[in-house]
Structure formats: structure tokens, C-alpha cells
SEROMAR-819271 format. One record per atom (N, C-alpha, C): residue number from 0; residue in three letters; atom name; x, y, z. Coordinates in steps of 0.2 Angstrom, whole numbers. Example, Ala and Ser with C-alpha at 12.3 -4.5 7.8 and 13.67 -1.06 7.14 Angstrom:
<rs>
+-----+-----+----+-------+-------+-------+
|   i |  aa | at |     x |     y |     z |
+-----+-----+----+-------+-------+-------+
|   0 | Ala |  N |    66 |   -28 |    39 |
|   0 | Ala | CA |    62 |   -22 |    39 |
|   0 | Ala |  C |    66 |   -16 |    39 |
|   1 | Ser |  N |    64 |   -11 |    35 |
|   1 | Ser | CA |    68 |    -5 |    36 |
|   1 | Ser |  C |    64 |     0 |    39 |
+-----+-----+----+-------+-------+-------+
</rs>
This chain:
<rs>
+-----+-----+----+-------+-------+-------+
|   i |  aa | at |     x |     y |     z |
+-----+-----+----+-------+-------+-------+
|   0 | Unk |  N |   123 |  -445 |   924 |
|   0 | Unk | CA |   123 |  -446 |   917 |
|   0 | Unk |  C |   125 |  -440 |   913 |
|   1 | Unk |  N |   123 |  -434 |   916 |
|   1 | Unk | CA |   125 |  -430 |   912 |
|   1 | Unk |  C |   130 |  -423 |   917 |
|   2 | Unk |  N |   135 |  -426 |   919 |
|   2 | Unk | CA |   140 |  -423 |   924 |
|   2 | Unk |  C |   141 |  -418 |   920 |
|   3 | Unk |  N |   144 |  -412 |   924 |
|   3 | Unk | CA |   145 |  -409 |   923 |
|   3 | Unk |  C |   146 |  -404 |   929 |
|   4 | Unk |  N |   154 |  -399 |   926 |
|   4 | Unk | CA |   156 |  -394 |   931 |
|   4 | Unk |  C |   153 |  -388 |   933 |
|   5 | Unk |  N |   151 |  -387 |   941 |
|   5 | Unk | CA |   147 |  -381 |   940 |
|   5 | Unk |  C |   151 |  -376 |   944 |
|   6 | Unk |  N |   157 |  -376 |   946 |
|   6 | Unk | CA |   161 |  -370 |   949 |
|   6 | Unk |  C |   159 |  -367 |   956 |
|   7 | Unk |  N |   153 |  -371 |   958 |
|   7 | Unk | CA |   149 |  -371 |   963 |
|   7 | Unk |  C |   154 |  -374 |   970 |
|   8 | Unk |  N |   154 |  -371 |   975 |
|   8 | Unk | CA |   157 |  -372 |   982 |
|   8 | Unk |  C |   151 |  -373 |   987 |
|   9 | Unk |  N |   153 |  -378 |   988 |
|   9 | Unk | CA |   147 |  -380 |   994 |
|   9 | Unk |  C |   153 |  -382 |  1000 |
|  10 | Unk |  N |   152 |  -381 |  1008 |
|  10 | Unk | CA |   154 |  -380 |  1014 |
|  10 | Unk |  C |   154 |  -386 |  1015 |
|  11 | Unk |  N |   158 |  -392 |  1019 |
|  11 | Unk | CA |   155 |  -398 |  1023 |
|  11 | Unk |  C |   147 |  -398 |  1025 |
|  12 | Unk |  N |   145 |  -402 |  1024 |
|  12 | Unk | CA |   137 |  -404 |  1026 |
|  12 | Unk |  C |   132 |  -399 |  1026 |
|  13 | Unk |  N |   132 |  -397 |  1019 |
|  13 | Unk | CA |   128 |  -392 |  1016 |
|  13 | Unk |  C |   120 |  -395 |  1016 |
|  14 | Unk |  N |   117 |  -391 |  1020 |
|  14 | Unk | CA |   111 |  -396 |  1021 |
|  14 | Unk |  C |   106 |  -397 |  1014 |
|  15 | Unk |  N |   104 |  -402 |  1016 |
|  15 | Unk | CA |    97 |  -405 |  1010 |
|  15 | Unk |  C |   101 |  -406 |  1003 |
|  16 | Unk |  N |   108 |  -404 |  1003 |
|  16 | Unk | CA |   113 |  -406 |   995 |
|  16 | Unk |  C |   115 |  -411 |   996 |
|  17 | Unk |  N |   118 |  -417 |   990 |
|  17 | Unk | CA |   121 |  -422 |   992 |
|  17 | Unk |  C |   124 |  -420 |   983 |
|  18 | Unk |  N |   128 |  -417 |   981 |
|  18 | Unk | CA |   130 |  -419 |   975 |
|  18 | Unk |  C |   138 |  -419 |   976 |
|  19 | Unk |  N |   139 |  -422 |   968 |
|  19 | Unk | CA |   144 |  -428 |   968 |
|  19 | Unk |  C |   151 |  -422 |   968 |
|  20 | Unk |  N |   157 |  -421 |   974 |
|  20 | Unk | CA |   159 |  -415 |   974 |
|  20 | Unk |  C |   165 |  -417 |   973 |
|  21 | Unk |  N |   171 |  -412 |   972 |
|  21 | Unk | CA |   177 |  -415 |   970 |
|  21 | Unk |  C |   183 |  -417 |   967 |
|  22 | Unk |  N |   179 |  -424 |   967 |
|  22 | Unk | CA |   184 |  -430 |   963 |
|  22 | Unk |  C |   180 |  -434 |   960 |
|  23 | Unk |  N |   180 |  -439 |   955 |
|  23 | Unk | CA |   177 |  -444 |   953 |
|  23 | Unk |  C |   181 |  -449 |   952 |
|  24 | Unk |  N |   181 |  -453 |   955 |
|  24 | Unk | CA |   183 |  -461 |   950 |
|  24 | Unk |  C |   177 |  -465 |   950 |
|  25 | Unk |  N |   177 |  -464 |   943 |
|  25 | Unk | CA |   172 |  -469 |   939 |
|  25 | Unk |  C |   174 |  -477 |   937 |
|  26 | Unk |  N |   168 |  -481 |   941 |
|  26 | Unk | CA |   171 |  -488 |   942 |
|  26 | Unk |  C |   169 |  -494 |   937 |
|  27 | Unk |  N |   170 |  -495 |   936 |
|  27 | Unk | CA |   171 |  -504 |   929 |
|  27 | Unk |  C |   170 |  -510 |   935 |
|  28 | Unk |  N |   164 |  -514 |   935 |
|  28 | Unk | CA |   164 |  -520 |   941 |
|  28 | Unk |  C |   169 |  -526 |   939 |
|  29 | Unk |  N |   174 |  -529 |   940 |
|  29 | Unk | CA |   177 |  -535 |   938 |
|  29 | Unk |  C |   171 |  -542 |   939 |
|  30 | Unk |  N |   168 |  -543 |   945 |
|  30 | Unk | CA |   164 |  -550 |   946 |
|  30 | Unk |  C |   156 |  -548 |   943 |
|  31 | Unk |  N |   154 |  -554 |   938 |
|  31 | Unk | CA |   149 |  -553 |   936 |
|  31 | Unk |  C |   142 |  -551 |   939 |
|  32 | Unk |  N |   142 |  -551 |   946 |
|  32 | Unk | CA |   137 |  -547 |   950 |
|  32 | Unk |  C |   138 |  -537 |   952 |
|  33 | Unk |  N |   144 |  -533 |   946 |
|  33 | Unk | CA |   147 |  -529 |   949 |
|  33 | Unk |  C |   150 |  -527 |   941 |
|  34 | Unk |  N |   147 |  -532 |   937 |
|  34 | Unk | CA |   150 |  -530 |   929 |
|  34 | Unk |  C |   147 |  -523 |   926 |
|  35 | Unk |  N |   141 |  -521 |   927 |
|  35 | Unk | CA |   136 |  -516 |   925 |
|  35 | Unk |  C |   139 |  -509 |   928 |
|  36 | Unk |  N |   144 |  -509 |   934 |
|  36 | Unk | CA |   144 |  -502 |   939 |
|  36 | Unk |  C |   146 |  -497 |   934 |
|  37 | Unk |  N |   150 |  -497 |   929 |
|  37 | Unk | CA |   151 |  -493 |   925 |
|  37 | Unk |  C |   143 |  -490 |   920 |
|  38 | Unk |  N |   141 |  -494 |   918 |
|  38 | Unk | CA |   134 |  -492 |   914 |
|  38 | Unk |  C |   129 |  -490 |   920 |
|  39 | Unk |  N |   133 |  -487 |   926 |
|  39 | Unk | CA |   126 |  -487 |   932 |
|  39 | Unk |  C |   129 |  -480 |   935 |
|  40 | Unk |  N |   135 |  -480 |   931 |
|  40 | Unk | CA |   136 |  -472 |   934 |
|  40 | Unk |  C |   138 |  -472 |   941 |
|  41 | Unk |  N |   142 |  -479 |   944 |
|  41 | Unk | CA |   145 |  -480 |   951 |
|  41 | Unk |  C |   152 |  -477 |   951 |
|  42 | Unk |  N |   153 |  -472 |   956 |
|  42 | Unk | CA |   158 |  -467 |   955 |
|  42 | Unk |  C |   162 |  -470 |   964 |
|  43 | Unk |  N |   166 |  -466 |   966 |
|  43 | Unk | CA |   169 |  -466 |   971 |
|  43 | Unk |  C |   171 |  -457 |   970 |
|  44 | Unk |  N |   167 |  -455 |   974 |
|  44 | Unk | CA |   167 |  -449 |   973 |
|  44 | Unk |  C |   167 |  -444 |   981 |
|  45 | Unk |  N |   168 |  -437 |   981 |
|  45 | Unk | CA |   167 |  -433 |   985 |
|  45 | Unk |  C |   159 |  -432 |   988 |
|  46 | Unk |  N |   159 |  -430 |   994 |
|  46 | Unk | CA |   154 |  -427 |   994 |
|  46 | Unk |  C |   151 |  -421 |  1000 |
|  47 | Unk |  N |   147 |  -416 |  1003 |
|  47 | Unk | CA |   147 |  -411 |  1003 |
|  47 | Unk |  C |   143 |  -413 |  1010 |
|  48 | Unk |  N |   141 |  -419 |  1012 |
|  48 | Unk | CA |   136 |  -424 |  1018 |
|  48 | Unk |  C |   142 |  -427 |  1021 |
|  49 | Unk |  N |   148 |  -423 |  1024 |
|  49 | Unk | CA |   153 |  -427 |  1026 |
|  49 | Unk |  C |   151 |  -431 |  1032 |
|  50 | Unk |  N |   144 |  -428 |  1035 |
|  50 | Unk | CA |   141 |  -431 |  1041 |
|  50 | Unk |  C |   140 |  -439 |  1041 |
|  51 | Unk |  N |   138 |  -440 |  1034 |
|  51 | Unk | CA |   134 |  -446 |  1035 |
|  51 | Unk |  C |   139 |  -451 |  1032 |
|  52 | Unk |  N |   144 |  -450 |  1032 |
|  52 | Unk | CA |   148 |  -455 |  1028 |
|  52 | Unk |  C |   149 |  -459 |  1033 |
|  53 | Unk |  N |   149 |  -466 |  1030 |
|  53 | Unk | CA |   150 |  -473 |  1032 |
|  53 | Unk |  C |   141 |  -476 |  1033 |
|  54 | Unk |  N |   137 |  -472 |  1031 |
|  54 | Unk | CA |   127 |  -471 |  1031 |
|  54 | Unk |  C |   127 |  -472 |  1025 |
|  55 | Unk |  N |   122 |  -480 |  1024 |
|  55 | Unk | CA |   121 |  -479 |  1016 |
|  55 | Unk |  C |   117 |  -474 |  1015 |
|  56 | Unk |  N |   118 |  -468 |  1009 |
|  56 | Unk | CA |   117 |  -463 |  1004 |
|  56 | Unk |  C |   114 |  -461 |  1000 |
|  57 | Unk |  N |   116 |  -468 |   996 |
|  57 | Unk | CA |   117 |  -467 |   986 |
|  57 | Unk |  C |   114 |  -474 |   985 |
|  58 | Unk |  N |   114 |  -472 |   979 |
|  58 | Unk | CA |   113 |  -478 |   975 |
|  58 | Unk |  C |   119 |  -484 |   974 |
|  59 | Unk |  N |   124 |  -484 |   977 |
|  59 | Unk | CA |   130 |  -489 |   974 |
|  59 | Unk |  C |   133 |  -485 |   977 |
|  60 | Unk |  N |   136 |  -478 |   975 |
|  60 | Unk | CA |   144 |  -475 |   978 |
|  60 | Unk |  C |   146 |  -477 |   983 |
|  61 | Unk |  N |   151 |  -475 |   984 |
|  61 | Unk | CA |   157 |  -474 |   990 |
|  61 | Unk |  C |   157 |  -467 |   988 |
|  62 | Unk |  N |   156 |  -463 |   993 |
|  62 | Unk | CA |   156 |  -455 |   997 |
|  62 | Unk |  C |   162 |  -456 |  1001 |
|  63 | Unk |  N |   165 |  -450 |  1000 |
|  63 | Unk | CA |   170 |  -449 |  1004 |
|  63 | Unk |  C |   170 |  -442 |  1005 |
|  64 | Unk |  N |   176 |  -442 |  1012 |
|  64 | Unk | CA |   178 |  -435 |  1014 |
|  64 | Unk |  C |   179 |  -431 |  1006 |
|  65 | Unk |  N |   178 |  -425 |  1006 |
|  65 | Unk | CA |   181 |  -421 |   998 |
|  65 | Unk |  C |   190 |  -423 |  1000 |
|  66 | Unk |  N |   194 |  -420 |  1005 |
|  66 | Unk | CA |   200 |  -421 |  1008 |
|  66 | Unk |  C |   203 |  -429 |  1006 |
|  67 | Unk |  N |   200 |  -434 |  1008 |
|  67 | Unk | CA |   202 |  -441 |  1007 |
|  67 | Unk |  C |   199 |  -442 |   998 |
|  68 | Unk |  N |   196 |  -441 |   998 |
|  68 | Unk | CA |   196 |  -443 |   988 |
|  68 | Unk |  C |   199 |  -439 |   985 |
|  69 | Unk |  N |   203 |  -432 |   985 |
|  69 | Unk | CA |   206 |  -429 |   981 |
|  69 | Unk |  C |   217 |  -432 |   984 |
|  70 | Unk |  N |   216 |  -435 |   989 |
|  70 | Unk | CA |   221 |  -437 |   989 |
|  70 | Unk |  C |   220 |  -446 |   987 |
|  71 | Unk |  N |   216 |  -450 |   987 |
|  71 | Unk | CA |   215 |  -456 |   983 |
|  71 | Unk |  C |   214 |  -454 |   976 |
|  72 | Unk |  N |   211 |  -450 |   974 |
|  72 | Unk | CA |   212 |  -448 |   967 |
|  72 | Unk |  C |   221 |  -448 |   964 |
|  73 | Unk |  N |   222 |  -445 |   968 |
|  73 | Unk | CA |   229 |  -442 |   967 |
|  73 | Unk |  C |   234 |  -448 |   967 |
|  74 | Unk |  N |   231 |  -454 |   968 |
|  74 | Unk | CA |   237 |  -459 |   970 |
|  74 | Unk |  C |   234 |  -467 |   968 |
|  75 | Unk |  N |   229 |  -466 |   962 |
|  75 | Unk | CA |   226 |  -471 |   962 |
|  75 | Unk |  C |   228 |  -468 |   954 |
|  76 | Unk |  N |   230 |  -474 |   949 |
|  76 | Unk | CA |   232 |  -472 |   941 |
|  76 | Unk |  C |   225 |  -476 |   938 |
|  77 | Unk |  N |   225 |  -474 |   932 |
|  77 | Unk | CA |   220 |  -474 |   928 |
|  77 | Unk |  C |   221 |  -481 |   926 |
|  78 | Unk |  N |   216 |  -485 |   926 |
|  78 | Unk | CA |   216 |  -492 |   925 |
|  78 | Unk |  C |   217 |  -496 |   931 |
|  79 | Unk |  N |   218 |  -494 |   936 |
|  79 | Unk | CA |   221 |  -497 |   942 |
|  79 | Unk |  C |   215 |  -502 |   945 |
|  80 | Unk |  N |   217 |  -507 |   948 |
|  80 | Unk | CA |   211 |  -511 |   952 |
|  80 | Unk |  C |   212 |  -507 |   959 |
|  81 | Unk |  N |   204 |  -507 |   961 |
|  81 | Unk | CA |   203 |  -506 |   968 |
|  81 | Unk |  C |   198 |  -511 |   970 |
|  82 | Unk |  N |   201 |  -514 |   978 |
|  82 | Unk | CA |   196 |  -518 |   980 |
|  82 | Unk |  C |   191 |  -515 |   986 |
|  83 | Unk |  N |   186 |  -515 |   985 |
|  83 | Unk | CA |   180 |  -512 |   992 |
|  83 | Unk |  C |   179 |  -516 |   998 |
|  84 | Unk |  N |   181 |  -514 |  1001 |
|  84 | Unk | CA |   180 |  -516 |  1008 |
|  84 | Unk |  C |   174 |  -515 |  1014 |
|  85 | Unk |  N |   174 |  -520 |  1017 |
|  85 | Unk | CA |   168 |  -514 |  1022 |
|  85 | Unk |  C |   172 |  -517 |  1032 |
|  86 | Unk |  N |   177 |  -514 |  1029 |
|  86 | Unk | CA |   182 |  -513 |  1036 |
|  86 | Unk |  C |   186 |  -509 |  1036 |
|  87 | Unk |  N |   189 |  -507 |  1042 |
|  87 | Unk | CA |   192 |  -499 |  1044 |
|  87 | Unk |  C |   200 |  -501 |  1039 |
|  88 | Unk |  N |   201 |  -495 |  1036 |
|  88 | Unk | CA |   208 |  -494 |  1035 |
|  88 | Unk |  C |   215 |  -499 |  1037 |
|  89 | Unk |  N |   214 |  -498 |  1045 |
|  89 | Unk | CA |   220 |  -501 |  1046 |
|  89 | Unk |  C |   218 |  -507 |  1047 |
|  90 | Unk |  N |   215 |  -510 |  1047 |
|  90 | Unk | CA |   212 |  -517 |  1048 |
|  90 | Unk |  C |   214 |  -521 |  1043 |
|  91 | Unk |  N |   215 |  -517 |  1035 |
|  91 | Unk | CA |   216 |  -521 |  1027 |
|  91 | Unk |  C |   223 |  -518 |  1026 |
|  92 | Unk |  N |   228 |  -513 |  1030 |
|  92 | Unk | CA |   235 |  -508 |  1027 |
|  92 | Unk |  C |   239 |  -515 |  1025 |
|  93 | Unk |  N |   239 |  -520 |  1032 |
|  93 | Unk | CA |   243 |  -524 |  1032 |
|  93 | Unk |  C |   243 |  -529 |  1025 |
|  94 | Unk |  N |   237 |  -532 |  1022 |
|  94 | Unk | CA |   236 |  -536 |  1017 |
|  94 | Unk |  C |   240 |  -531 |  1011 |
|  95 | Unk |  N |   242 |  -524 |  1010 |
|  95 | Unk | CA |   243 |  -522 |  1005 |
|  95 | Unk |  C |   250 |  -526 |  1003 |
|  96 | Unk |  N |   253 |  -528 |   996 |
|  96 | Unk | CA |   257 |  -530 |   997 |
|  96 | Unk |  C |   262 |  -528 |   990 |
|  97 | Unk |  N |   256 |  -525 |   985 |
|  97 | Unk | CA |   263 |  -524 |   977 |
|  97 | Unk |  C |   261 |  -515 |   977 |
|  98 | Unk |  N |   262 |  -511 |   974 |
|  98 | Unk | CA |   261 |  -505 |   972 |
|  98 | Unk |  C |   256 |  -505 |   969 |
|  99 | Unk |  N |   254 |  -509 |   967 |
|  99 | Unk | CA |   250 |  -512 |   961 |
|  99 | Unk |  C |   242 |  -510 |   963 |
| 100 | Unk |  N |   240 |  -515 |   970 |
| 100 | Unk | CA |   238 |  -515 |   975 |
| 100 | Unk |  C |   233 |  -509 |   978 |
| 101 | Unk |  N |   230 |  -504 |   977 |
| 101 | Unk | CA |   228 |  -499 |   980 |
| 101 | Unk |  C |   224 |  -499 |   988 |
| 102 | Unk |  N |   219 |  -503 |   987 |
| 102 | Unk | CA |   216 |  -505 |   992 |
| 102 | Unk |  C |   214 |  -513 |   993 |
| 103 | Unk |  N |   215 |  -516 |   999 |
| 103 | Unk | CA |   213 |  -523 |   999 |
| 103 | Unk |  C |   207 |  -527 |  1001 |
| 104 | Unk |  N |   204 |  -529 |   999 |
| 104 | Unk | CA |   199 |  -534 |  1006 |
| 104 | Unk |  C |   195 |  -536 |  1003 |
| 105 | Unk |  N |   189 |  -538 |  1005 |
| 105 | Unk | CA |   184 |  -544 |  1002 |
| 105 | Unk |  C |   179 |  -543 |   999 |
| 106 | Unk |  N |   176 |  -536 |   998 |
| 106 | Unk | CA |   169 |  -538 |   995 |
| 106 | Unk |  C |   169 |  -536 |   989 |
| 107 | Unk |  N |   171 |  -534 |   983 |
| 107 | Unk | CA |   171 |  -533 |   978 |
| 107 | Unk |  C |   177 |  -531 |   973 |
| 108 | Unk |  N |   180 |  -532 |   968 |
| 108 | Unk | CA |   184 |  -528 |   963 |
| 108 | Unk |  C |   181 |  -524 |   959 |
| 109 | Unk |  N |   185 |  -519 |   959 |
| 109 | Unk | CA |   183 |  -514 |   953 |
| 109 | Unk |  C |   189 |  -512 |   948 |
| 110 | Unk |  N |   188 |  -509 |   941 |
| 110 | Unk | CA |   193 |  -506 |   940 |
| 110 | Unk |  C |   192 |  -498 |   939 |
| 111 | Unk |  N |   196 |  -495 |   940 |
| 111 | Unk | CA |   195 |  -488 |   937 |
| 111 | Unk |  C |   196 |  -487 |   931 |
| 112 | Unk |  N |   193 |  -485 |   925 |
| 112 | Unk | CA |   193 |  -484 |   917 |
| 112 | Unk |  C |   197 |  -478 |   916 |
| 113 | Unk |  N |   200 |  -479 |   910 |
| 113 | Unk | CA |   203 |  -472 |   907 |
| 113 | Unk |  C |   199 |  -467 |   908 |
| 114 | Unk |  N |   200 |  -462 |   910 |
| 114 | Unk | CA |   196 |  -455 |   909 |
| 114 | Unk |  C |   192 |  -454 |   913 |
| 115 | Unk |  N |   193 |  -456 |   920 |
| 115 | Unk | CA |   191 |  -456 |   925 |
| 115 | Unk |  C |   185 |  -450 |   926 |
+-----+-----+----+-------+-------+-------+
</rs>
């Protein structure tokens, strides 16, 4: 809620830290059950516990490598839909099918908002 930059460097799996590292995409729910992710402060963010990714966390996020969200960052444009998965990578590559498209699979849509 009240983000901000601290110039702080934290090493992979900085013990007893879990803050939000790297990149942010700040997420908008498309289905009514997923509408509020934005007023809740649901990010797809970095994180500094590279250990425990794929271990629910958080409150809602997607934690990622810092390495993998600053290249999704990078390649994911402002207003873009992304859909969440809970299945490995190559398992959804095949369903990608417009440029449009960022990520595919079934369990929820998101958008990312201007000013990520």
C-alpha cells in the first residue's frame, strides 16, 4: 500500500525477508471472483525466498525468480492480458497462439493496468 524504493539488495533467500523485489506487475482481475486483485494490492512480483517458490507465500501473489520477472516484465506491455496457470511452462507454450497472448491456461485472467 504504500510501496516504495529502498535501494536495498537483498541475495537469493535472504533469511526471515520476503519483500516485494525487482519488478512489479500490478494486476486488475477480469472474472468477478478476481475483480478486487487490483484494490488488494495483487502484484506478480519478485522475490528474495527464491526457495520457496511454487509454496503458497503471500497473500494472492505470484512470486517469482527476480531473473524470470524482470525478463516477463520486460516482455509483457502495459494493459496486456495475462492468464494464470497452475501448470509447468511447457505444458501451456503450445496453447500460445497471438502475440497478444502472453501466458495461457485455466485458472484465472488478469489484466496489467497502466503504470504497472
Amino acid at each position: 500500500k504504500s510501496r516504495r524504493r529502498t535501494g536495498e539488495i537483498l541475495p537469493p533467500d535472504a533469511p526471515g525477508r520476503d519483500p516485494i523485489v525487482t519488478r512489479i506487475l500490478w494486476l486488475r482481475g477480469l472474472e468477478a471472483q478476481n475483480a478486487n486483485a487490483y484494490g488488494r494490492y495483487i502484484y506478480i512480483h519478485g522475490t528474495a525466498e527464491e526457495r520457496s517458490i511454487g509454496e503458497p507465500a503471500s497473500y494472492g501473489c505470484i512470486r517469482m525468480r527476480s531473473s524470470d520477472v524482470i525478463q516477463l516484465y520486460n516482455r509483457v506491455g502495459f494493459g496486456a492480458r495475462v492468464t494464470i496457470a497452475n501448470a509447468p511452462l511447457a505444458a501451456i507454450l503450445p496453447a500460445l497462439s497471438t502475440p497478444a497472448t502472453q501466458v495461457a491456461a485455466a485458472a484465472g485472467s488478469v489484466d496489467v493496468p497502466p503504470g504497472r
